[in-house]
C-alpha positions in Angstrom: -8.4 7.3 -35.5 -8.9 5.7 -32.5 -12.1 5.7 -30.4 -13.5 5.0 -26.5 -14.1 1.2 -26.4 -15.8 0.5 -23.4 -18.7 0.0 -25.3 -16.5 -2.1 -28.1 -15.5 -4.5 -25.5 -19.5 -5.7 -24.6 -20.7 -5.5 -28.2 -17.1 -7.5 -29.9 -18.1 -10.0 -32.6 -14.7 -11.6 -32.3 -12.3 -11.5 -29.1 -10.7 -8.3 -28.4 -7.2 -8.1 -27.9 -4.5 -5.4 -26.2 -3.1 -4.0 -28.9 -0.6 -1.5 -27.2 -0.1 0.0 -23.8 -0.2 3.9 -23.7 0.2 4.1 -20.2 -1.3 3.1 -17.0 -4.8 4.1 -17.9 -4.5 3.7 -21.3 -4.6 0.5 -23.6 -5.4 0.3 -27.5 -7.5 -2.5 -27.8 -8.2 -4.1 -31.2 -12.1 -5.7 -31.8 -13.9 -6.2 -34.8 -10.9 -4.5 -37.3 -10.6 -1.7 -35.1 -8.1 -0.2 -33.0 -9.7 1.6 -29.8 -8.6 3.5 -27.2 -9.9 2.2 -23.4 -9.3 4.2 -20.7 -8.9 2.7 -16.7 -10.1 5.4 -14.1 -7.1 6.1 -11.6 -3.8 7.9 -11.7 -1.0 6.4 -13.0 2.1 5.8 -10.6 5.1 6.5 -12.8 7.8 7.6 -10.3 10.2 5.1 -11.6 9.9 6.7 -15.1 7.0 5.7 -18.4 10.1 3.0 -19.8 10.1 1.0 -16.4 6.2 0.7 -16.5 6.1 -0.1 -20.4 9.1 -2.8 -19.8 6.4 -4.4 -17.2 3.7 -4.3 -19.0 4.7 -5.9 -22.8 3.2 -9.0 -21.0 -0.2 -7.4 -21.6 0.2 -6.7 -25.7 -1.4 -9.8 -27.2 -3.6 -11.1 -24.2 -7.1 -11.1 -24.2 -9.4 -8.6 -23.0 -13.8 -9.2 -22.6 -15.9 -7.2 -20.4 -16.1 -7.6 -16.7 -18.6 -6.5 -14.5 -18.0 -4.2 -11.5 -14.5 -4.3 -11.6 -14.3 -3.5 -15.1 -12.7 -5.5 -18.3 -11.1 -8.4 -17.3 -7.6 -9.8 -19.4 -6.9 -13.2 -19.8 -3.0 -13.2 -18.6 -1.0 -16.3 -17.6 -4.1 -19.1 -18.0 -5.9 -16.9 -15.5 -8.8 -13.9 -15.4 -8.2 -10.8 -14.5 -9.8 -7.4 -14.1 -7.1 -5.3 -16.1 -7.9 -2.1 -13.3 -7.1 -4.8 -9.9 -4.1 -6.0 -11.8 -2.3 -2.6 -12.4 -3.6 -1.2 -8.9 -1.9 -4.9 -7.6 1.4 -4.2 -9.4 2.1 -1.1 -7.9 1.3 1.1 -11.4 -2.0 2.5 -10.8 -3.9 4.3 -7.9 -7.4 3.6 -7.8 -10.3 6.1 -7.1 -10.4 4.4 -3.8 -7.4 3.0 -2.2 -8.9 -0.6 -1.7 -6.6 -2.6 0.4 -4.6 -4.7 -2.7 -3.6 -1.1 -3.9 -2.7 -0.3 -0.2 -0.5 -3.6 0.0 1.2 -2.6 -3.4 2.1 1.0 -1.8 3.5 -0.2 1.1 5.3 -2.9 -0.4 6.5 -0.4 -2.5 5.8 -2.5 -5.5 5.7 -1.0 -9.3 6.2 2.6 -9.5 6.1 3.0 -5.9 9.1 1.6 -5.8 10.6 4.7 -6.8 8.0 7.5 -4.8 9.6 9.2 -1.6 9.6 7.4 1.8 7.0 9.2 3.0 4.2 8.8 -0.3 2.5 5.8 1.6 1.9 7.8 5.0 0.9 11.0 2.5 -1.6 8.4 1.0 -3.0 6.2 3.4 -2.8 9.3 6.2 -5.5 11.6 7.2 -4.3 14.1 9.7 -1.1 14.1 10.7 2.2 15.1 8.3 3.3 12.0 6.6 6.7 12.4 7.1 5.9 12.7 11.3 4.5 8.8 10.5 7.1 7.8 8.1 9.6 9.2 10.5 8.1 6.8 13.3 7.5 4.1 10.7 11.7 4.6 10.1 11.9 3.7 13.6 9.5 1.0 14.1 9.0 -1.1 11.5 12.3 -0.5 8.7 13.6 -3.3 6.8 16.0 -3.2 4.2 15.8 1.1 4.5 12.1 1.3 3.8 9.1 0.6 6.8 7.6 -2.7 6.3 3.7 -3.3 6.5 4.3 -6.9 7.7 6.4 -6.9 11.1 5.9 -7.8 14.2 7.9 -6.9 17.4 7.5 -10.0 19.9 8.7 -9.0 23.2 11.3 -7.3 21.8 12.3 -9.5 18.8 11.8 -7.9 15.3 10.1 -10.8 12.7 9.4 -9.4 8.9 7.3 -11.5 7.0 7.0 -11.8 3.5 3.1 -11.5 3.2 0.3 -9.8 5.2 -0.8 -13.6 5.1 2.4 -14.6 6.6 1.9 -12.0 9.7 -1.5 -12.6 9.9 -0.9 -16.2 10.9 2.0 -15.6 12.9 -0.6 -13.1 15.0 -3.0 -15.8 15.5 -0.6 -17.8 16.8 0.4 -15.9 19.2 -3.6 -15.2 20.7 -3.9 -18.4 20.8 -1.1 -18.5 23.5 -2.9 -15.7 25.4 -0.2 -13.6 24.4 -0.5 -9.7 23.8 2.9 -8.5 24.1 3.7 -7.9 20.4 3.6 -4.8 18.0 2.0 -4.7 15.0 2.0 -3.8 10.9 3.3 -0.6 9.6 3.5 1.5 13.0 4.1 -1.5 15.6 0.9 -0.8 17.4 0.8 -2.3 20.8 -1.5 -5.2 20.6 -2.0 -4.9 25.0 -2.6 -1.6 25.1 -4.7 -0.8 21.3 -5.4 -4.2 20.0 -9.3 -3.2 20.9 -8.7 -0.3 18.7 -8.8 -2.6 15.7 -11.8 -5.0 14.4 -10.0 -8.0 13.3 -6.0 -9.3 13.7 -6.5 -8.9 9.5 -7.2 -5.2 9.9 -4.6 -4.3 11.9 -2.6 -5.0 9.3 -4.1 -3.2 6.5 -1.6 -0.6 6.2 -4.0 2.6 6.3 -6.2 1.3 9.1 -2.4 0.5 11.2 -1.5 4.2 10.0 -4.6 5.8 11.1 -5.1 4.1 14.6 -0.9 5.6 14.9 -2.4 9.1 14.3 -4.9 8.5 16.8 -2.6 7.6 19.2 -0.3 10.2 18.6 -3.4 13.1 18.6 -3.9 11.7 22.0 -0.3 11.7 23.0 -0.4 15.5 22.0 -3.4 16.1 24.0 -2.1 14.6 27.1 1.4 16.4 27.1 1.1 19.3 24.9 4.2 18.9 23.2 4.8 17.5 19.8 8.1 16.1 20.7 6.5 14.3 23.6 4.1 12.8 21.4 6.2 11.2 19.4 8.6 10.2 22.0 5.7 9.0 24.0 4.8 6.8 21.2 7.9 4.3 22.2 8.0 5.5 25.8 6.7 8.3 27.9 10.0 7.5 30.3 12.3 9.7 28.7 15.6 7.7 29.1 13.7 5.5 26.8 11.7 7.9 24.5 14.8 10.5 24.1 16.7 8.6 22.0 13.9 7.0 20.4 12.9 10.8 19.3 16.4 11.5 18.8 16.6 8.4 15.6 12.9 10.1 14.4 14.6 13.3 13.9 17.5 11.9 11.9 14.8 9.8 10.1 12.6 13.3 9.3 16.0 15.1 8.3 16.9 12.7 4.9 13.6 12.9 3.5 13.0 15.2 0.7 
């Protein structure tokens, strides 16, 4: 019969090791000549399917596994330590209590079993108050690469750069303030660094990809406020000309039509 272990982990004569993976939050751990179920808060991210996440994770069965401290039991994976909940929320195969900004990064990357979740399951995440698949929709048209909005692109006066790393973007933004230049777009939503860069507390943050989807919202609820349309809004978030925001609307739409 197998047990909770949390408590197995800190009181282990011998090392504990992974035993089996159940699922995302849910690992037998044998200590001391017994097997032990330990249990990892969060929701499991299974949209590509139990098999794909238990082909990723036969790494873990056979590692070592001690206590942690506020992150939880840590594994011993690859030579290095890791807290077992960081490394699954990382991977793209659990979602944490609180979206802290490595699980963010593995949802917009799409990493894990996001890989397989709707286009629009990062903005239904990382959202707050407008319908995700209005900010996926204007993510389509902002930020795509490869079919799928990217969390690290910039738009530099008009030319698109995707980076592979939010550290990547991050430098490539420095760089470009320390030409005194503002005329780029930013992270997830491309937010105008001229006209909302003071909207943001740090370069760093803007590219944290719920902060960038938030500060889109806000921008948009404004948008609405000011015309008191809902197309305008969104077409107002490229261009309030309309020879410019028309067709930009007009590729939102066919964006907001393929999503299911």
């Amino acid at each position: 019969m197998l047990a909770l272990t949390t408590l197995v982990l800190a009181g282990a004569a011998q090392a504990a090791m992974i035993q089996a993976v159940i699922s995302p939050n849910a690992l037998v751990v044998h200590a001391d000549g017994k097997d032990r179920l330990h249990t990892i808060a969060g929701k499991p991210v299974l949209y590509c399917g139990l098999d794909a996440f238990l082909g990723w994770s036969a790494r873990l069965v056979g590692a070592l596994i001690e206590p942690g401290a506020e992150e939880g039991p840590v594994v011993q994976l690859g030579g290095k330590a890791v807290p077992i909940a960081v490394l699954l929320a990382r991977e793209g195969w659990l979602r944490p209590p609180i979206l802290t900004e490595a699980a963010q990064e593995a949802l917009a990357e799409r990493r894990g079993g996001w890989g397989c979740a709707p286009k629009t399951e990062p903005f239904s995440q990382m959202g707050q108050r407008v319908d995700p698949k209005i900010t996926a929709g204007i993510a389509m048209n902002e930020s795509a690469y490869r079919g799928r909005p990217w969390p690290w692109t910039l738009n530099v006066a008009g030319r698109g750069m995707f980076f592979a790393t939010r550290e990547e973007a991050y430098a490539a933004v420095n760089r470009l303030l320390a030409s005194q230049r503002c005329d780029f777009d930013v992270g997830l939503m491309q937010v105008n660094w001229c006209y909302h860069g003071k909207r943001f507390s740090s370069p760093w943050e803007a590219l944290a990809p719920a902060t960038n989807i938030r500060v889109a919202e806000d921008i948009l609820a404004e948008n609405l406020r000011r015309s008191g349309s809902p197309m305008k809004a969104v077409a107002w978030y490229h261009s309030a000309n309309p020879e410019r925001g028309g067709p930009y609307f007009a590729r939102f739409m066919n964006h907001v039509a393929q999503f299911r």
